[in-house]
CHARMM internal coordinates of N, CA and C (Angstrom, degrees):
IC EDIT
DIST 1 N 1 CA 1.4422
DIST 1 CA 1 C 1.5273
ANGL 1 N 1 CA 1 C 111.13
DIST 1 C 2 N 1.0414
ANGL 1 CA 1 C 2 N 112.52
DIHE 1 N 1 CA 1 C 2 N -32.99
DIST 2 N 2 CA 1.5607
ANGL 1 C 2 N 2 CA 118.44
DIHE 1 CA 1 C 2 N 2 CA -175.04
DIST 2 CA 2 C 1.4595
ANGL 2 N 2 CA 2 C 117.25
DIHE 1 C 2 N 2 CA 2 C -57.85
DIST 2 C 3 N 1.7751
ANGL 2 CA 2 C 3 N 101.17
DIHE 2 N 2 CA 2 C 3 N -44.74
DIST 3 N 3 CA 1.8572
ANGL 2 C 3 N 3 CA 120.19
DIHE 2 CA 2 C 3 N 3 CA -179.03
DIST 3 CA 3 C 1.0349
ANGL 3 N 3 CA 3 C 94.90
DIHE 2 C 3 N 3 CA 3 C -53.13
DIST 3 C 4 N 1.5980
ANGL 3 CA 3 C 4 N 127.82
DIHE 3 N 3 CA 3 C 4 N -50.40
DIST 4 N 4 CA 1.6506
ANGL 3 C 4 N 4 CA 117.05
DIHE 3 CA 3 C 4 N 4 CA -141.55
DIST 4 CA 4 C 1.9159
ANGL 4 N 4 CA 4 C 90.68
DIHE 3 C 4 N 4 CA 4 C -90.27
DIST 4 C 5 N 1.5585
ANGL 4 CA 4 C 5 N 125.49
DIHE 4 N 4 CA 4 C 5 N -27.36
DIST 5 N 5 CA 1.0078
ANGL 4 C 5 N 5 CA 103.68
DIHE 4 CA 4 C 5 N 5 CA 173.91
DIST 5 CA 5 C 1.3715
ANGL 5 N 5 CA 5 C 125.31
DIHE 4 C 5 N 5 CA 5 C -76.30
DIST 5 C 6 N 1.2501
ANGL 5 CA 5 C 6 N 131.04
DIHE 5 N 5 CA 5 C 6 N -9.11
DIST 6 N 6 CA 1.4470
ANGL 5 C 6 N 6 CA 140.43
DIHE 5 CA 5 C 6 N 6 CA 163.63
DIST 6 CA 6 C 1.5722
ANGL 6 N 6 CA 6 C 116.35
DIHE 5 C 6 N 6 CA 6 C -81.34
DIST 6 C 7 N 1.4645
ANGL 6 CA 6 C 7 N 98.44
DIHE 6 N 6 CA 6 C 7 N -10.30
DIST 7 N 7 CA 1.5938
ANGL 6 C 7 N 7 CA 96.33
DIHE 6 CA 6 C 7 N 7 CA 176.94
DIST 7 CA 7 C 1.5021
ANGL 7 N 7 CA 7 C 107.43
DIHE 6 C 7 N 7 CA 7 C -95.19
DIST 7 C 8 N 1.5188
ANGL 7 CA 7 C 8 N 117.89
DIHE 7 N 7 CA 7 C 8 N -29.77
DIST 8 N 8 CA 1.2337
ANGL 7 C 8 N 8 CA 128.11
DIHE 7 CA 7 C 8 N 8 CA 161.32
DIST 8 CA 8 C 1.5633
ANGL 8 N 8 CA 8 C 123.28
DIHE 7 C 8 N 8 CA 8 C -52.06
DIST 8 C 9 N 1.3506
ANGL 8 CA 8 C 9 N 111.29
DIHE 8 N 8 CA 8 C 9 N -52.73
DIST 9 N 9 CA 1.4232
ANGL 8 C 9 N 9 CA 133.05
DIHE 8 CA 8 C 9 N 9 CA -175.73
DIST 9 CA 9 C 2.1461
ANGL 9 N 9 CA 9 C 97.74
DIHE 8 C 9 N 9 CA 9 C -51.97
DIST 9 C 10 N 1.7153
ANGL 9 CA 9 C 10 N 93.41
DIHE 9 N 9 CA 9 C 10 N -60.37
DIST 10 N 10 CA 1.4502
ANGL 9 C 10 N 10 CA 91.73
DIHE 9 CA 9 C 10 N 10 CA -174.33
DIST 10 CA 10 C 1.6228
ANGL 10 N 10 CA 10 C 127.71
DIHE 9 C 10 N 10 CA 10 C -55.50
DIST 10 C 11 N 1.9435
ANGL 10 CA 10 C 11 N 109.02
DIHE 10 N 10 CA 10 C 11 N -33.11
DIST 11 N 11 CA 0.9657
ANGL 10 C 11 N 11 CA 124.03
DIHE 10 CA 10 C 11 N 11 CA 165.47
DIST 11 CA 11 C 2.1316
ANGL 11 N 11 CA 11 C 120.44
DIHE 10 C 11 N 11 CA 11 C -48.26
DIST 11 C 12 N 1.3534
ANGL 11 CA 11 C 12 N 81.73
DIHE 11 N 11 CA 11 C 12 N -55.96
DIST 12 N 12 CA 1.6964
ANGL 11 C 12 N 12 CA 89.90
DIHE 11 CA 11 C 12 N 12 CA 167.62
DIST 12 CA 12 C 1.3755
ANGL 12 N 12 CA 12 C 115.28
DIHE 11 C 12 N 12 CA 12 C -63.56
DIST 12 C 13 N 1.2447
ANGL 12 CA 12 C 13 N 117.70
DIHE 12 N 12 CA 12 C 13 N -21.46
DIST 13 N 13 CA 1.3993
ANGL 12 C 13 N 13 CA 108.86
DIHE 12 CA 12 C 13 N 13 CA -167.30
DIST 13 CA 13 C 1.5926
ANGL 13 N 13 CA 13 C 103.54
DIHE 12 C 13 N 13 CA 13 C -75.00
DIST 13 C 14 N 1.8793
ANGL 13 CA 13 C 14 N 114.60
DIHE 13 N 13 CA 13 C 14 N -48.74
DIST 14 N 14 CA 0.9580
ANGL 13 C 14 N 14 CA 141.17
DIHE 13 CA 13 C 14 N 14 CA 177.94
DIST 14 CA 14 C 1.7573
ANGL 14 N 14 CA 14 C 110.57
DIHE 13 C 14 N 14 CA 14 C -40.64
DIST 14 C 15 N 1.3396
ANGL 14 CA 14 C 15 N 100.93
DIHE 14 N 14 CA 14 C 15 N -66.86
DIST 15 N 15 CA 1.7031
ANGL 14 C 15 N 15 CA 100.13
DIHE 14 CA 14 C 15 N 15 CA 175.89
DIST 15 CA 15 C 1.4881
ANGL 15 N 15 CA 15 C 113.10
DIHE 14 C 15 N 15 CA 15 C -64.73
DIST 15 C 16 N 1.2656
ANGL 15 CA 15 C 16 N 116.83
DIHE 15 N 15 CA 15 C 16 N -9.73
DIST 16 N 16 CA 1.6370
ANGL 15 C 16 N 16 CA 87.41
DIHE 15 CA 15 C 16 N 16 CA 177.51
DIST 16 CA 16 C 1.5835
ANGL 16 N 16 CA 16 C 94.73
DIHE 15 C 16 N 16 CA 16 C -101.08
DIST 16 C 17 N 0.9392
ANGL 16 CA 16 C 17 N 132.28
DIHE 16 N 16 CA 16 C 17 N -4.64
DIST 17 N 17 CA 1.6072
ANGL 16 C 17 N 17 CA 124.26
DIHE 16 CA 16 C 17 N 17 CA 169.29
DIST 17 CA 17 C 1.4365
ANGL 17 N 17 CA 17 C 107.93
DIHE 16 C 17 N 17 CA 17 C -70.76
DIST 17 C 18 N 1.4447
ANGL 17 CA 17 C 18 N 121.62
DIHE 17 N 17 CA 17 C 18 N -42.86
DIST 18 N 18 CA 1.6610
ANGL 17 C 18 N 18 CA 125.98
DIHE 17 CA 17 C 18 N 18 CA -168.12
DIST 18 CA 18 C 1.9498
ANGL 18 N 18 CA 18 C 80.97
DIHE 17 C 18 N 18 CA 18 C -77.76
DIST 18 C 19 N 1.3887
ANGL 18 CA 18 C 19 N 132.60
DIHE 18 N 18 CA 18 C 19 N -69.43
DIST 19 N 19 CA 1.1506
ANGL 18 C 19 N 19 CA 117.68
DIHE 18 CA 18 C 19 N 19 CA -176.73
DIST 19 CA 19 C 1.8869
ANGL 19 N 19 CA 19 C 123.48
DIHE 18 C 19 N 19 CA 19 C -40.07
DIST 19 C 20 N 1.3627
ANGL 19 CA 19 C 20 N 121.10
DIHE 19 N 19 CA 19 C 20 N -31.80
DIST 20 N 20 CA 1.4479
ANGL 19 C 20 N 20 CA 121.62
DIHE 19 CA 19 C 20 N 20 CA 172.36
DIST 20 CA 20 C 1.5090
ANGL 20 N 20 CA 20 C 105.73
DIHE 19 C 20 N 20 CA 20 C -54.29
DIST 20 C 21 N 1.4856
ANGL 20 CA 20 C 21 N 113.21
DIHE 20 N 20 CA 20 C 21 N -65.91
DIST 21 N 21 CA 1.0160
ANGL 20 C 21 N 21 CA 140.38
DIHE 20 CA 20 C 21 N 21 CA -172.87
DIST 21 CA 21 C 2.3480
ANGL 21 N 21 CA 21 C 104.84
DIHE 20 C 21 N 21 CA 21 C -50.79
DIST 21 C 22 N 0.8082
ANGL 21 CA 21 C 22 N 108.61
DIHE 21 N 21 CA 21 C 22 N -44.04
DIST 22 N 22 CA 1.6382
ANGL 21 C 22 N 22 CA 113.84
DIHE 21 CA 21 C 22 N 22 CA 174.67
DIST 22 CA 22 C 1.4553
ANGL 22 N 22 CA 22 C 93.96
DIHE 21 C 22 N 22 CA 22 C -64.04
DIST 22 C 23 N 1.7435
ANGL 22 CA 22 C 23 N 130.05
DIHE 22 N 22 CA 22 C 23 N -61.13
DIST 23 N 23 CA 1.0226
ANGL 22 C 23 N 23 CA 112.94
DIHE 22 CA 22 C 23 N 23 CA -175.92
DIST 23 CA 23 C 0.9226
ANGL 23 N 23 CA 23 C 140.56
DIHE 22 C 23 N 23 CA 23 C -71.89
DIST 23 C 24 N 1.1694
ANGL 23 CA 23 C 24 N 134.35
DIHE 23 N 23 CA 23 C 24 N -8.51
DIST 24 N 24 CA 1.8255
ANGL 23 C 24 N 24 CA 156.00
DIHE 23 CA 23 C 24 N 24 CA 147.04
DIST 24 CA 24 C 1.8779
ANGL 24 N 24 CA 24 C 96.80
DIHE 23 C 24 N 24 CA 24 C -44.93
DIST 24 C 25 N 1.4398
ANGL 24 CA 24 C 25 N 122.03
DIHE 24 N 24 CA 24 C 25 N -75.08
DIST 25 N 25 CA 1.3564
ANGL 24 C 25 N 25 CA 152.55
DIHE 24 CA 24 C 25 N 25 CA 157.58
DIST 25 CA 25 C 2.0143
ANGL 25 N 25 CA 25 C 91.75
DIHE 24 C 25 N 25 CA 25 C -10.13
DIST 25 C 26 N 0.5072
ANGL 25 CA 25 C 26 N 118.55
DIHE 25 N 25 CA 25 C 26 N -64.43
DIST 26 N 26 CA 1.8616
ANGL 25 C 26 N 26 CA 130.51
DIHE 25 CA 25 C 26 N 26 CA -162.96
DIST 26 CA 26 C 1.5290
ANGL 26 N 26 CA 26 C 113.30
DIHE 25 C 26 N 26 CA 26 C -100.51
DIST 26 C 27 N 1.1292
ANGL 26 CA 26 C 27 N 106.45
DIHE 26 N 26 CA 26 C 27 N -33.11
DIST 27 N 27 CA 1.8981
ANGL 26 C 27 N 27 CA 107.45
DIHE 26 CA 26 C 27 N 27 CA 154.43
DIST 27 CA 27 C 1.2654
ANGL 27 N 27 CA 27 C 108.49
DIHE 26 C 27 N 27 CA 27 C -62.95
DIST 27 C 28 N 1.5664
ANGL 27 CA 27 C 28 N 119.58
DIHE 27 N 27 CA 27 C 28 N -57.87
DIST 28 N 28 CA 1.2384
ANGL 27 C 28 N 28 CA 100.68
DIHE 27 CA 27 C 28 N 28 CA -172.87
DIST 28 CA 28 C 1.9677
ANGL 28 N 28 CA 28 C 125.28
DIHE 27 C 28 N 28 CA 28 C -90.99
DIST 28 C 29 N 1.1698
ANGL 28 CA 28 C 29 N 94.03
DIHE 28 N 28 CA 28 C 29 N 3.33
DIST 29 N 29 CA 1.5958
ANGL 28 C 29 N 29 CA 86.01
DIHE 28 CA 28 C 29 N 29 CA 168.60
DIST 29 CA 29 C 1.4297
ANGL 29 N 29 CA 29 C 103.00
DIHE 28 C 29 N 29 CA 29 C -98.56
DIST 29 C 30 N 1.6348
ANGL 29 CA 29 C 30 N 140.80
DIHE 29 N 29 CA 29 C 30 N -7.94
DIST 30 N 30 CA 1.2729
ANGL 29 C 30 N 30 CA 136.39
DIHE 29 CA 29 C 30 N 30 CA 146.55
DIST 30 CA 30 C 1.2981
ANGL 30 N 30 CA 30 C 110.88
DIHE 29 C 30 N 30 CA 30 C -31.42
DIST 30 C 31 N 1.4887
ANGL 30 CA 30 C 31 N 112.00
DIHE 30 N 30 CA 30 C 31 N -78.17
DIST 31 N 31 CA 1.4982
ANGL 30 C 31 N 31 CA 131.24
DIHE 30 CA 30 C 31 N 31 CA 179.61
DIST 31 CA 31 C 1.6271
ANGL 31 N 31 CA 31 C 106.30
DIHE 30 C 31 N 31 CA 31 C -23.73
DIST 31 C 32 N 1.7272
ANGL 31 CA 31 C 32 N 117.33
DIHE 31 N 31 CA 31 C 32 N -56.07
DIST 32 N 32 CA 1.2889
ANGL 31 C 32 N 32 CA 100.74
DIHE 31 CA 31 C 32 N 32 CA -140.40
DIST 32 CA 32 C 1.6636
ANGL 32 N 32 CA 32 C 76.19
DIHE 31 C 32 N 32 CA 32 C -95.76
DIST 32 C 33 N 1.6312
ANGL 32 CA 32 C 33 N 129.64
DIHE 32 N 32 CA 32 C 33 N -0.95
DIST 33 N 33 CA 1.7833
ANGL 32 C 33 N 33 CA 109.55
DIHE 32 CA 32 C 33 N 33 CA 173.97
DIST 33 CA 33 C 1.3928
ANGL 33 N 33 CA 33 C 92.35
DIHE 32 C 33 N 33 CA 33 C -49.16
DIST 33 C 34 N 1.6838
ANGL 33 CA 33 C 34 N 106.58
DIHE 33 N 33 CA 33 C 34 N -54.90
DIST 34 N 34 CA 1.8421
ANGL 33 C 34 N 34 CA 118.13
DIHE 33 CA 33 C 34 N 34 CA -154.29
DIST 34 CA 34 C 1.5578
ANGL 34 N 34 CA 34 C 106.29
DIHE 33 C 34 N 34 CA 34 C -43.96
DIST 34 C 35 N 1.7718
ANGL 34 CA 34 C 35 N 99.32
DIHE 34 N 34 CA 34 C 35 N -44.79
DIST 35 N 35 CA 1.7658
ANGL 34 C 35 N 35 CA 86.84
DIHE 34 CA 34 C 35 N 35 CA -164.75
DIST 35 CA 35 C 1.5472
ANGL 35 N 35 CA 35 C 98.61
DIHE 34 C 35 N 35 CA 35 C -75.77
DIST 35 C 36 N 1.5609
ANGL 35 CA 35 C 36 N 132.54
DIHE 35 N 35 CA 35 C 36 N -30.83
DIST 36 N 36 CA 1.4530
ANGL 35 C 36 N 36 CA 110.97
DIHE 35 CA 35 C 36 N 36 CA -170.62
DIST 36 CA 36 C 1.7619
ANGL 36 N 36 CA 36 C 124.56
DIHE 35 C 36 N 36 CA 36 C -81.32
DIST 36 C 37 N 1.5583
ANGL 36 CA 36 C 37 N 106.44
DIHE 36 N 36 CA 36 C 37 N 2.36
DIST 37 N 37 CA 1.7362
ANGL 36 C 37 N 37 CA 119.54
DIHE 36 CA 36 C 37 N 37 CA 178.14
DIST 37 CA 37 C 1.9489
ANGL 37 N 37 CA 37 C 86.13
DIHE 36 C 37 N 37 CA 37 C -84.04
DIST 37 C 38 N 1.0228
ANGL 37 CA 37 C 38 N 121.72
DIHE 37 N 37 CA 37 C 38 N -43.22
DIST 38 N 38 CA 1.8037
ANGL 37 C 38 N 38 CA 129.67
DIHE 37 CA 37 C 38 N 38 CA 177.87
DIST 38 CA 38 C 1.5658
ANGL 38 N 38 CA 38 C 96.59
DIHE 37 C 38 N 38 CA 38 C -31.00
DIST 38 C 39 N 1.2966
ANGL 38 CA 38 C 39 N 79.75
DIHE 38 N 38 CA 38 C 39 N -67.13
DIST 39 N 39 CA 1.9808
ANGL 38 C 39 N 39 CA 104.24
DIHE 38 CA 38 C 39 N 39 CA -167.39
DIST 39 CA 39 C 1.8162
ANGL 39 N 39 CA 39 C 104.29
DIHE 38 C 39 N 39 CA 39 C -41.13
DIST 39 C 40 N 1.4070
ANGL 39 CA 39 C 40 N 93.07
DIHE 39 N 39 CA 39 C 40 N -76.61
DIST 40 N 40 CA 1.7393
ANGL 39 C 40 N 40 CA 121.40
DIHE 39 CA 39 C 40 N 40 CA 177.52
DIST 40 CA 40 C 1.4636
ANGL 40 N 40 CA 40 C 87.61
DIHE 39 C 40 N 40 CA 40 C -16.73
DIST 40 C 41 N 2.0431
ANGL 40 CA 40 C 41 N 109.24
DIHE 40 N 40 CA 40 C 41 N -77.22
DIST 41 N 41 CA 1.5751
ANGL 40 C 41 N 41 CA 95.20
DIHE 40 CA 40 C 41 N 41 CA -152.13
DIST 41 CA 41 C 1.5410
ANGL 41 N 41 CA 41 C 114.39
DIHE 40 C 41 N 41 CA 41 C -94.48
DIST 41 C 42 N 1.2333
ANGL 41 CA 41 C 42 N 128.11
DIHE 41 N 41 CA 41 C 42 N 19.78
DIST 42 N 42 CA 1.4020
ANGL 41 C 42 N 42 CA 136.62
DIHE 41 CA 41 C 42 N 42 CA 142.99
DIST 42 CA 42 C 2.0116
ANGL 42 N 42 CA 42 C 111.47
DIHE 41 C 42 N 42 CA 42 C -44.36
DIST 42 C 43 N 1.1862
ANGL 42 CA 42 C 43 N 94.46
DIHE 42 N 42 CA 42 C 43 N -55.43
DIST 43 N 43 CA 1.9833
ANGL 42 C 43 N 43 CA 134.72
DIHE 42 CA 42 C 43 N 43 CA -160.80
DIST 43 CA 43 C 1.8535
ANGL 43 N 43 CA 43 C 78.87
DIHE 42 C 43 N 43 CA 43 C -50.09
DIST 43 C 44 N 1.2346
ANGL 43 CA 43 C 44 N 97.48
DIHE 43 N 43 CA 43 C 44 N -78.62
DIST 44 N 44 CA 1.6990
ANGL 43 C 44 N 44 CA 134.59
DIHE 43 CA 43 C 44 N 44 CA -178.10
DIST 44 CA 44 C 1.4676
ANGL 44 N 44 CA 44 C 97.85
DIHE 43 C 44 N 44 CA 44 C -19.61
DIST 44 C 45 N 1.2527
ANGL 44 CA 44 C 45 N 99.72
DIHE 44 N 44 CA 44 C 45 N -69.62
DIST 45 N 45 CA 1.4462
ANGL 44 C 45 N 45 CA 128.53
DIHE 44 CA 44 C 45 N 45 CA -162.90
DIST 45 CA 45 C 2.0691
ANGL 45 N 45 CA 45 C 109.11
DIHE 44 C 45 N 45 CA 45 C -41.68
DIST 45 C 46 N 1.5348
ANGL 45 CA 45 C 46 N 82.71
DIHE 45 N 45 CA 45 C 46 N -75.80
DIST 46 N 46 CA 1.6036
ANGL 45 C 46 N 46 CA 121.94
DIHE 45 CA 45 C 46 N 46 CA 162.90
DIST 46 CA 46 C 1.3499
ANGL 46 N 46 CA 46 C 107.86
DIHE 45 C 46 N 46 CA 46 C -26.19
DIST 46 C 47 N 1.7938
ANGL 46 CA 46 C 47 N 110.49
DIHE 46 N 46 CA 46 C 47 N -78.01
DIST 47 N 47 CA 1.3535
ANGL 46 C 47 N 47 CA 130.18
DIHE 46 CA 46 C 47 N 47 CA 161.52
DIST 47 CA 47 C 1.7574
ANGL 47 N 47 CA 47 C 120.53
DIHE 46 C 47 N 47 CA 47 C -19.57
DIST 47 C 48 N 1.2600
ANGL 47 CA 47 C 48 N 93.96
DIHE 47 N 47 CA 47 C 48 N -68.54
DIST 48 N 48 CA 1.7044
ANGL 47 C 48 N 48 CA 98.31
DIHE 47 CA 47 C 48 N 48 CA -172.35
DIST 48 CA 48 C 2.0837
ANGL 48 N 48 CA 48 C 115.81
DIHE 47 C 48 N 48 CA 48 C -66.38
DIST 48 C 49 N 2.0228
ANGL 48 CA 48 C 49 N 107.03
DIHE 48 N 48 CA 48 C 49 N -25.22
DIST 49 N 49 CA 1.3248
ANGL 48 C 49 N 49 CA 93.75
DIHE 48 CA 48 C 49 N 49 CA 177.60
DIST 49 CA 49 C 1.2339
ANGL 49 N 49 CA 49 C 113.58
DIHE 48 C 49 N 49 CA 49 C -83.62
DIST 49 C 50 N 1.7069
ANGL 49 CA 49 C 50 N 121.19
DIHE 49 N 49 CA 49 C 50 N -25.66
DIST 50 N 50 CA 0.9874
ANGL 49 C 50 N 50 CA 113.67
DIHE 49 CA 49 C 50 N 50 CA -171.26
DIST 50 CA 50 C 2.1041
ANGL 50 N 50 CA 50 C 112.32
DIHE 49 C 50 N 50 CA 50 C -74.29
DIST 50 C 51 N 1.2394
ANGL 50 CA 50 C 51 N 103.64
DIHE 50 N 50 CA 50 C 51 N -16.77
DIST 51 N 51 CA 1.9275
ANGL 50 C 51 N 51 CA 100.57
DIHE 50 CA 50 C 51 N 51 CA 155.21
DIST 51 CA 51 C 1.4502
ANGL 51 N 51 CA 51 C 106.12
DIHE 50 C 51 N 51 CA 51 C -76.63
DIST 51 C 52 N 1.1330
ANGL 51 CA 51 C 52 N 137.39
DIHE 51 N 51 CA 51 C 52 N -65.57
DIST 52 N 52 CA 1.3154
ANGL 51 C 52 N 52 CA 118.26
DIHE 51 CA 51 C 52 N 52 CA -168.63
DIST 52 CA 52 C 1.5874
ANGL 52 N 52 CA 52 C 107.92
DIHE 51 C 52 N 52 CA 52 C -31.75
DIST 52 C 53 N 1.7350
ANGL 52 CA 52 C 53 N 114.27
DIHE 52 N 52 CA 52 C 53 N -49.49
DIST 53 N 53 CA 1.5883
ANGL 52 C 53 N 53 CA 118.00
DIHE 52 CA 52 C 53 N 53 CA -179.51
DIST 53 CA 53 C 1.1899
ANGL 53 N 53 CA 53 C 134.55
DIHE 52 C 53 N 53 CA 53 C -71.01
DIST 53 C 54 N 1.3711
ANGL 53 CA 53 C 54 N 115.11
DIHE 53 N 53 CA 53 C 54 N 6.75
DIST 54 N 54 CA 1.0180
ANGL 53 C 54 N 54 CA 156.63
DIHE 53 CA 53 C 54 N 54 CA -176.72
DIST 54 CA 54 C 1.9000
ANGL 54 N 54 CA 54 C 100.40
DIHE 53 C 54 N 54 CA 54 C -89.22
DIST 54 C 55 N 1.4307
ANGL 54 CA 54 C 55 N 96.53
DIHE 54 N 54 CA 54 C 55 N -67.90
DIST 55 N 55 CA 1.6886
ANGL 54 C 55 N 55 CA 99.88
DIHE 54 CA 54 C 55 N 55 CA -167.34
DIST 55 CA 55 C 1.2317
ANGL 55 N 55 CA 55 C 124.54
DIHE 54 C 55 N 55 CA 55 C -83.77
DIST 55 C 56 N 1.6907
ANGL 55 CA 55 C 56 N 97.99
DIHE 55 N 55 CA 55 C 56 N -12.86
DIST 56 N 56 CA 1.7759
ANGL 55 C 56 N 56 CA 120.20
DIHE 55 CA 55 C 56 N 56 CA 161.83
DIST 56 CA 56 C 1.6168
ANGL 56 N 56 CA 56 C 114.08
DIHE 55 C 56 N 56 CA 56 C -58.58
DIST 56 C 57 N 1.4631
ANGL 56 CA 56 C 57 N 92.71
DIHE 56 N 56 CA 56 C 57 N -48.35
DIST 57 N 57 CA 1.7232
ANGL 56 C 57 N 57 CA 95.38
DIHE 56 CA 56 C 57 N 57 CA -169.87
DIST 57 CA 57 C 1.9679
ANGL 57 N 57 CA 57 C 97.52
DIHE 56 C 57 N 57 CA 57 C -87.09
DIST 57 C 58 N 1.1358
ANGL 57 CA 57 C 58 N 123.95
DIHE 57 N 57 CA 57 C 58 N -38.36
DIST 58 N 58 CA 1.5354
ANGL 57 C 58 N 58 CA 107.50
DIHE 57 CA 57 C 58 N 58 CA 159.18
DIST 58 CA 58 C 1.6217
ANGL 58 N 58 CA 58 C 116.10
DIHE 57 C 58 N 58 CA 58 C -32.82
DIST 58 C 59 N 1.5237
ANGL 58 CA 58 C 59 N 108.34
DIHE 58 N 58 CA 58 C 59 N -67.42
DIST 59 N 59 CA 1.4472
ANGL 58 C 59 N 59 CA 119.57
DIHE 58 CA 58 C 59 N 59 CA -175.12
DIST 59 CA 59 C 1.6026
ANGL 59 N 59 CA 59 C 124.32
DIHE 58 C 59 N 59 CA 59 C -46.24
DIST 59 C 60 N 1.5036
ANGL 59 CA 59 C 60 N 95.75
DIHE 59 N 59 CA 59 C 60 N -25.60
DIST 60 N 60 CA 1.6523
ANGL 59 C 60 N 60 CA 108.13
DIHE 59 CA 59 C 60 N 60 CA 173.71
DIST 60 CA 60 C 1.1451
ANGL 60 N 60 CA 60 C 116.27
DIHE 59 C 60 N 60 CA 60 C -98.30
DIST 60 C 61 N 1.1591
ANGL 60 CA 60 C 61 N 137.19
DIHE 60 N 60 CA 60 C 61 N 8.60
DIST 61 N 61 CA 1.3068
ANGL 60 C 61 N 61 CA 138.33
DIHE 60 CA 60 C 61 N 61 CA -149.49
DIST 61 CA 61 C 1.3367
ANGL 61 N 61 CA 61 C 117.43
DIHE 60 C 61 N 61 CA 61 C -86.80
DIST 61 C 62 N 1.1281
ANGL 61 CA 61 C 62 N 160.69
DIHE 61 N 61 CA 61 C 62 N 137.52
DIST 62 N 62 CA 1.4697
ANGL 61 C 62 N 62 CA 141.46
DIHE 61 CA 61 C 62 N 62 CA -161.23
DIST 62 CA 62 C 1.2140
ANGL 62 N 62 CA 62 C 111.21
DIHE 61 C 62 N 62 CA 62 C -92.22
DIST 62 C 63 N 1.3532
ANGL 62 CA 62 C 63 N 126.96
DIHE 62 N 62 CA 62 C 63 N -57.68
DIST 63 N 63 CA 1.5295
ANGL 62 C 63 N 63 CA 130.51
DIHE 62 CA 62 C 63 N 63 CA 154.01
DIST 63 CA 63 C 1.4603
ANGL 63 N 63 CA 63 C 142.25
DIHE 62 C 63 N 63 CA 63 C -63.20
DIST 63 C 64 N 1.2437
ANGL 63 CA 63 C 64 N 125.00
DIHE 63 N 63 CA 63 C 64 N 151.56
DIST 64 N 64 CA 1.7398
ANGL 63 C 64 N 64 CA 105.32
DIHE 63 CA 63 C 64 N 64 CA 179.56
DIST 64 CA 64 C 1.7308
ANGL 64 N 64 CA 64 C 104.43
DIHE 63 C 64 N 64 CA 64 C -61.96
DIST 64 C 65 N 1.2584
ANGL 64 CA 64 C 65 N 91.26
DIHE 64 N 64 CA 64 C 65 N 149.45
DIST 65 N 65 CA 1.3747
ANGL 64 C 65 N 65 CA 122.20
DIHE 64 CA 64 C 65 N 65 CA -159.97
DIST 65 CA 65 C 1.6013
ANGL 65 N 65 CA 65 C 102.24
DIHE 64 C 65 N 65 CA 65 C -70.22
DIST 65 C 66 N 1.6145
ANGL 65 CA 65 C 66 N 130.83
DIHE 65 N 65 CA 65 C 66 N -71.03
DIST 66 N 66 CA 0.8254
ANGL 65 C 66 N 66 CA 112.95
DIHE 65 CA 65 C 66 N 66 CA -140.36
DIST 66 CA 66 C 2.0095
ANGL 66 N 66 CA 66 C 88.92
DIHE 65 C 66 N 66 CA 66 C -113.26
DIST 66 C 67 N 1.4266
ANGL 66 CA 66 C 67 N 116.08
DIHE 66 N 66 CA 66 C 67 N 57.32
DIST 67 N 67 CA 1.6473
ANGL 66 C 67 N 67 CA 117.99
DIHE 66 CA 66 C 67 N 67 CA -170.47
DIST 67 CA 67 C 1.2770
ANGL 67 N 67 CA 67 C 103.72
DIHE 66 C 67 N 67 CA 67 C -113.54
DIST 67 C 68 N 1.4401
ANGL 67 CA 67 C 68 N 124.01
DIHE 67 N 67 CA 67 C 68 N 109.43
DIST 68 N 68 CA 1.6868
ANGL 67 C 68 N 68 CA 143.72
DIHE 67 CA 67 C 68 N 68 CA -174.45
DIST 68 CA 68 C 1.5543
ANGL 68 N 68 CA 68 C 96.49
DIHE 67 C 68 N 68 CA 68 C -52.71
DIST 68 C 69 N 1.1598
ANGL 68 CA 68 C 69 N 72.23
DIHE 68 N 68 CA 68 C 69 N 136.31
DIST 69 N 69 CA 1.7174
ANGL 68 C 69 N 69 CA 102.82
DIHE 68 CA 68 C 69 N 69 CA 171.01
DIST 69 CA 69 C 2.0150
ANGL 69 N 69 CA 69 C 111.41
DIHE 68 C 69 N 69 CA 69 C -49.82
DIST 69 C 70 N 1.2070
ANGL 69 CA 69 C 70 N 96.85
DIHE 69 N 69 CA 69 C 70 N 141.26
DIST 70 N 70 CA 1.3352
ANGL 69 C 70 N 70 CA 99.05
DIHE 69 CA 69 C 70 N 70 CA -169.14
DIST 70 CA 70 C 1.6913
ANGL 70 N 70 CA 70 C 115.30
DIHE 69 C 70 N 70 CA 70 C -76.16
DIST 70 C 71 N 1.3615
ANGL 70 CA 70 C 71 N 131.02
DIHE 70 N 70 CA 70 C 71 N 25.56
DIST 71 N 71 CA 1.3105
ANGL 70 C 71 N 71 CA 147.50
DIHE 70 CA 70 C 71 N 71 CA 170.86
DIST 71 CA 71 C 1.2320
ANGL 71 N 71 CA 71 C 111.00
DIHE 70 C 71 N 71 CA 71 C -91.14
DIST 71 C 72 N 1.9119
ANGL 71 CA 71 C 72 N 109.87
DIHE 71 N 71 CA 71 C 72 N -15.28
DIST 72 N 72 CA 1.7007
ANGL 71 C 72 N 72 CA 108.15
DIHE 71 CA 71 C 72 N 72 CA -158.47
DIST 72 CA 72 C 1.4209
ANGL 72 N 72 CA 72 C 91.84
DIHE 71 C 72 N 72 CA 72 C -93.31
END
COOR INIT
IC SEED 1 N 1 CA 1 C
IC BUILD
């Protein structure tokens, strides 16, 4: 009786080490979702003024915008 409770004991011991170890594992790939959704809506952000500046400088533009060069 003793083996199987030391074989038990070691078994438990075992899963809560692989369980420590998962939760370390999943905190930190949480973390790095958090920092790369940061990134994403920075990107987003960036993304959307640089079209508005885009349709500003279209809107000002002196000539039509999108008329090939006279080589074509």
């Amino acid at each position: 009786m003793t083996n199987e409770i030391k074989a038990l004991a070691e078994r438990v011991d075992t899963l809560e080490a692989r369980l420590a170890y998962q939760d370390d594992i999943i905190e930190s790939l949480n973390q790095t979702i958090a920092a790369q959704w940061k990134q994403i809506d920075a990107v987003t952000r960036q993304l959307a003024q640089l079209g508005e500046r885009l349709q500003e400088a279209e809107a000002n533009a002196p000539g039509p915008v999108n008329e090939r060069p006279p080589h074509y």
